[in-house]
N, C-alpha and C positions, 0 to 999 in steps of 0.2 A: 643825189645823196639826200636822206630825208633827215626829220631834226632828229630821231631816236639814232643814227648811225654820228652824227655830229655831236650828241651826247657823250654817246660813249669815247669817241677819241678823247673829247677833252677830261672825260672822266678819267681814262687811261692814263692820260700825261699827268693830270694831279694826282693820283697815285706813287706814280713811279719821278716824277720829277719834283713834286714839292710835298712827298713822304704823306699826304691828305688820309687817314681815315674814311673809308669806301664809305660808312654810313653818312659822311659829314658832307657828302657830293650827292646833292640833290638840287634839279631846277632853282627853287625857291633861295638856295642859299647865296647869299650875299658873301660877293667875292672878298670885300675886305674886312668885315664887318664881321662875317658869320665862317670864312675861310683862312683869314689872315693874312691875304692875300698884300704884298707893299707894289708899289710904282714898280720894282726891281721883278719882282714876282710878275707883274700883270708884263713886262715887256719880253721876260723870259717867254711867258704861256705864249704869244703872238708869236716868238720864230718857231717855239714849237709847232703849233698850229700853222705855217706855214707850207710844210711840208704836205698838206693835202686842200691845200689852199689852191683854185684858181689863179689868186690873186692877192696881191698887202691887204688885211684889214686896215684902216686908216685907224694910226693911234687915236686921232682926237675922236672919233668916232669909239672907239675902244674905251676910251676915258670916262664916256658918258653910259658906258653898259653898268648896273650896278648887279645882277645878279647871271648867277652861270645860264639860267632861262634867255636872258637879253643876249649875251654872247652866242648860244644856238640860236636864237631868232637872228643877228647878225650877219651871222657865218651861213646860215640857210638863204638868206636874201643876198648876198654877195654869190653864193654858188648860183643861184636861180637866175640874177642877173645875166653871168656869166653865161649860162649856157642860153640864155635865148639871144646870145648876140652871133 
């Protein structure tokens, strides 16, 4: 899975699960900051994105992501992981 495919899922789910403005879903955008994103919100996205997850992101590892760009880099290095084991 490359990071432009792990983009767009997570683009998808802020769409359709926390009502986002497609323009306002950009790499660079800061999830709380620039998204709106609360604690409540960032735990919600994490079971959504489970479902094409290998594997749990680890919240505290999560907590330290500040823009949707570090959650793709994340979720790209947790799938990568995974599959070279």
């Amino acid at each position: 899975m490359d990071k432009q495919v792990i983009f767009e899922k997570i683009k998808a789910a802020l769409i359709e699960d926390f009502d986002l403005e497609e323009n306002r879903i950009v790499p660079e955008a800061r999830l709380y900051e620039d998204l709106e994103l609360d604690s409540i919100d960032a735990v919600d996205l994490i079971v959504k994105l489970k479902s094409f997850l290998p594997r749990n992101i680890d919240p505290e590892a999560f907590k330290k992501m500040r823009t949707l760009e570090n959650v793709v880099d994340g979720i790209y290095n947790l799938v990568q992981n995974s599959e070279s084991k």
